[in-house]
N, C-alpha and C positions, 0 to 999 in steps of 0.2 A: 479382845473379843474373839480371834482368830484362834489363839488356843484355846478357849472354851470349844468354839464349836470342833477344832479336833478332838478332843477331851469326850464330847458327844459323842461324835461321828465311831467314837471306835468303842466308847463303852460299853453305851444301848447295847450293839449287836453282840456286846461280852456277857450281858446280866440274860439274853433273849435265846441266844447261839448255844442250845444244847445240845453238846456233839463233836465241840471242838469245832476247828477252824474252817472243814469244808460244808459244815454247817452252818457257819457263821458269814461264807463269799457271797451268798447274797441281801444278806440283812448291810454288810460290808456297803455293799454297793448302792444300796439305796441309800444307805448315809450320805455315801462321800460322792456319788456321782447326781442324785434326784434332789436330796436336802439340802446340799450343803454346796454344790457343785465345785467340789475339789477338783477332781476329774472328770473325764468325757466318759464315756461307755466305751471310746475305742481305746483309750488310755487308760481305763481300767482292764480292758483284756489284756493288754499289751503288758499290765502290772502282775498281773495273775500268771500270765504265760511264762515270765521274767520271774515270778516269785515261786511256780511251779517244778524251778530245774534249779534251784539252791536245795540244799539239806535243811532240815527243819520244819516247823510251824509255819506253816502260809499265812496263818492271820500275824503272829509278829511282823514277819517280811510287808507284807503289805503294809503293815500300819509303819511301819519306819522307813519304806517308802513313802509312801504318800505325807505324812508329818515333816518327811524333810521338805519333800517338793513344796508345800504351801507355807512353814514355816523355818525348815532353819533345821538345826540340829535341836533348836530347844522345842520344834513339832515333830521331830521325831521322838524324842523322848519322853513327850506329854503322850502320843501316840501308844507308844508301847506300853507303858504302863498304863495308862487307859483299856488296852487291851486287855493284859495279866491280871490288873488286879480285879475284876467281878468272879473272874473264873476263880482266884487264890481265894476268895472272899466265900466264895459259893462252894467252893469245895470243900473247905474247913467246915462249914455249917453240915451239907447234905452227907460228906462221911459218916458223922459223927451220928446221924439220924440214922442213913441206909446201915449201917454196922450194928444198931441198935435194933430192925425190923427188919435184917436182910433176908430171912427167910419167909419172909411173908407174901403169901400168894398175891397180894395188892401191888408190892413192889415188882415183881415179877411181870405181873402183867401191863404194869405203868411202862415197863421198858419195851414190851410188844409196839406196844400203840406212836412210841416216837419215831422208830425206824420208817414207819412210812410216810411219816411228816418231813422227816430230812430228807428224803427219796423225793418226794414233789418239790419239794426246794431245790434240790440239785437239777431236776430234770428242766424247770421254770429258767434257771439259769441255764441251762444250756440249749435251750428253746430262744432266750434271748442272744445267745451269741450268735447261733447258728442263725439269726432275724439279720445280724447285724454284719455277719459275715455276707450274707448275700447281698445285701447292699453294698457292701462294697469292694467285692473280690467279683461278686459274681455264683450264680446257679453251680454251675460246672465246675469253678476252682473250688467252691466252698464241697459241693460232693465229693470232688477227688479230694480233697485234703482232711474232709470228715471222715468218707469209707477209708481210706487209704490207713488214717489214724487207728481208727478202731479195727484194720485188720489185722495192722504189725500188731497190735494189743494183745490180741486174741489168739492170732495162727501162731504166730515167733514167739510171742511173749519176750519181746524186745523192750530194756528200760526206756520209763518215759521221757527221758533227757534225749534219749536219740532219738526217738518219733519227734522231740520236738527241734531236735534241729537237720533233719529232715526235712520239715513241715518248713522249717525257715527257707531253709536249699532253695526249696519249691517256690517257696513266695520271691528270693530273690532272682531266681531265675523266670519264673514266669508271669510276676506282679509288676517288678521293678519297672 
């Protein structure tokens, strides 16, 4: 039963998640931390943070994270492929479609209209972190380590692997 519901947990948001993977961190999350309760919501950030500063697809990483934590290597690899294959499935189908009306005003404007559904998806997520940071770092740490983030981002244009173990510095020095 336990790899069925990984099998879920990671599909749904692969057949739903148009956009690739950081369109896909919050459909992720209601899977595996509201449905399914693989994870907490602070161990899903802590997954995210962690799967943020590897090279690659974040939704793989997470799902072969979390597939091994609840079952094994054999939930990690129900995970992963759970993952890939809606997207391998749906891409074969929608190419073959979009390459056949790619110049059609319909299609063009069908792709207007998504950008700003993944925009409220991303921002919902991180409305929820930043909910979840102040409970439990606090107002003050959670601001300084928000502005702080989003300044090296913006002034320095510093890789994000260093804002985040910066950020870590930060939480061991003044969370610990």
């Amino acid at each position: 039963m336990i790899y069925w519901e990984i099998f879920l947990a990671f599909f749904i948001p692969g057949i739903v998640g148009y956009g690739g993977g950081p369109a896909s961190i919050p459909l992720i999350e209601h899977e595996v931390v509201d449905r399914y309760n693989m994870v907490s919501v602070d161990q899903f950030g802590e997954i995210l943070a962690l799967g943020n500063t590897l090279p690659g697809p974040i939704a793989t990483k997470m799902a072969g994270y979390i597939g091994y934590e609840v079952a094994g290597i054999p939930g990690a690899g129900i995970a992963l492929f759970a993952t890939i294959a809606p997207s391998l499935l749906a891409m074969l189908f929608l190419l073959g479609i979009l390459y056949k009306f790619k110049d059609s005003p319909r299609v063009k404007q069908m792709t207007l209209y998504i950008r700003p559904t993944v925009a409220v998806l991303l921002g919902v997520l991180a409305l929820q972190f930043f909910q979840n940071g102040v409970q439990g770092a606090g107002v003050l740490h959670t601001v300084v380590l928000g502005g702080g983030s989003l300044l090296l981002f913006e002034k320095s244009r510093i890789h994000p692997a260093f804002v985040i173990l910066i950020a870590l510095a930060y939480g061991v020095i003044f969370l610990s």
